[in-house]
C-alpha positions as CSV (number, residue, x, y, z in Angstrom):
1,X,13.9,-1.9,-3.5
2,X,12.1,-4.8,-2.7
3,X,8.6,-5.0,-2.3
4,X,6.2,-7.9,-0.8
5,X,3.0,-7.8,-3.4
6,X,-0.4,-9.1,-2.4
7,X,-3.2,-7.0,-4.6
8,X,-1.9,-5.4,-7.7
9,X,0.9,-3.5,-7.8
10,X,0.9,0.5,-8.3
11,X,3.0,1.9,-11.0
12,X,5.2,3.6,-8.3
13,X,6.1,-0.4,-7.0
14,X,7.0,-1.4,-9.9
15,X,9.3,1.7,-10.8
16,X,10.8,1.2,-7.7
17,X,11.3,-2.7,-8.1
18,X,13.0,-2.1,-11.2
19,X,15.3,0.3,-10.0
20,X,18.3,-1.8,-10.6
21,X,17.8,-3.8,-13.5
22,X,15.8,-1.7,-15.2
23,X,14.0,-4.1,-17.8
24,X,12.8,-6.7,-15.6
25,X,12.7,-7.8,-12.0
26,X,13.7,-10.0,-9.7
27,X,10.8,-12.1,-8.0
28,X,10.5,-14.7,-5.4
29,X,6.8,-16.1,-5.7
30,X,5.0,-17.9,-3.1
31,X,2.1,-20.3,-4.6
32,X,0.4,-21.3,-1.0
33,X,-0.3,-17.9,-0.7
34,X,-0.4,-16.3,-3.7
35,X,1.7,-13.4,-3.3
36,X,5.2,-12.3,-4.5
37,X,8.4,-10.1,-3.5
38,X,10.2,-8.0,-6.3
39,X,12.5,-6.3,-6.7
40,X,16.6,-6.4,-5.7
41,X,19.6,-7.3,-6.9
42,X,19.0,-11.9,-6.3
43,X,15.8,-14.3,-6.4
44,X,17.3,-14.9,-2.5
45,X,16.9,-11.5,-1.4
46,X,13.4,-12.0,-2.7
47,X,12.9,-15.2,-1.0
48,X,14.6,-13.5,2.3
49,X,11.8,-11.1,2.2
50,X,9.1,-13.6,1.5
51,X,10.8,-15.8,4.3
52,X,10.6,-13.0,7.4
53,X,7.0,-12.8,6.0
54,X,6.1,-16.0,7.4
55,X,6.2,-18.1,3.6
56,X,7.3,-21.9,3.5
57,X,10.3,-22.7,1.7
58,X,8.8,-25.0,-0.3
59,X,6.2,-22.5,-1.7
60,X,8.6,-20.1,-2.6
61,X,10.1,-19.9,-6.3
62,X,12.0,-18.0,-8.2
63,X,11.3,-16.3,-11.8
64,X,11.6,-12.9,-13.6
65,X,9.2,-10.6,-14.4
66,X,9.6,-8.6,-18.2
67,X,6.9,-5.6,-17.7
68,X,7.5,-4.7,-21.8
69,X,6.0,-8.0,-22.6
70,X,4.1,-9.1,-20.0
71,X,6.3,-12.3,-20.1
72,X,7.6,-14.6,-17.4
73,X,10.9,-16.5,-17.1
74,X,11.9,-19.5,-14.8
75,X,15.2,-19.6,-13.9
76,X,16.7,-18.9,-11.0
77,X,19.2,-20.8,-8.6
78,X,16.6,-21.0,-5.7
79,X,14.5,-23.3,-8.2
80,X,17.7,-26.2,-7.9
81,X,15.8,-28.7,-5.7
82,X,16.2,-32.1,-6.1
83,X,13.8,-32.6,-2.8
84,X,11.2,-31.3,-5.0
85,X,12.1,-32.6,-8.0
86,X,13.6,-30.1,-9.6
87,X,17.0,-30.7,-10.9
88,X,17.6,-26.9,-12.2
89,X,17.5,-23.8,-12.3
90,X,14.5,-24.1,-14.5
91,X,11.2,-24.7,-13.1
92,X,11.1,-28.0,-15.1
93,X,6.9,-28.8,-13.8
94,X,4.1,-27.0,-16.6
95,X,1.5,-26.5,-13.9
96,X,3.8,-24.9,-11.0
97,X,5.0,-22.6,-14.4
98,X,1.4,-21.5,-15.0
99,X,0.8,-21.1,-11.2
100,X,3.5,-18.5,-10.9
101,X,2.4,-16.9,-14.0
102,X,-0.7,-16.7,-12.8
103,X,-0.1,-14.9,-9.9
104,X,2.6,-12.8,-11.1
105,X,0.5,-11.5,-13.8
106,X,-2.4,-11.2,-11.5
107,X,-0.1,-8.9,-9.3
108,X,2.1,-7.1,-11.5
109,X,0.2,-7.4,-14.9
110,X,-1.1,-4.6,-17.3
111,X,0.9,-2.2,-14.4
């Protein structure tokens, strides 16, 4: 299930966004307005979610979300964009990094 965060999420979100790959989720994260969609099976359906909300493209990036550690990961294949400047599937840019870290431990953090 895919969920569209915007204050912290409650333990029964986050069960529910990692229904399906049970050790981490999915997330689409949108830095304009600091919120995030997790959850699914692809960063895209994510972003799909986050798109219907009324997010920017450009805003909108994927990562993964480890609740065990608390950790972050970059890499997803709606990250490849050369527009941007980013080359791969790596968020390759340290400040748009700590951005989405930010906000996805803001959100989904200590949950």
């Amino acid at each position: 299930m895919i969920h569209i965060i915007r204050t912290r999420a409650t333990p029964e979100q986050m069960a529910e966004m990692l229904q399906i790959l049970q050790t981490y989720s999915k997330l689409a994260v949108d830095i304009g307005r600091g919120i995030l969609a997790g959850g699914g099976e692809m960063h895209a359906d994510c972003e799909e979610v986050l798109l219907e909300d009324g997010s920017q493209q450009v805003d909108v990036w994927g990562a993964d979300w480890y609740p065990a550690s608390q950790a972050v990961k970059y890499e997803s294949l709606i990250n490849i964009r050369p527009r941007q400047n980013n080359r791969s599937m790596e968020i390759q840019d340290p400040s748009l990094r700590d951005r989405i870290a930010q906000i996805a431990y803001n959100l989904l953090g200590g949950v």
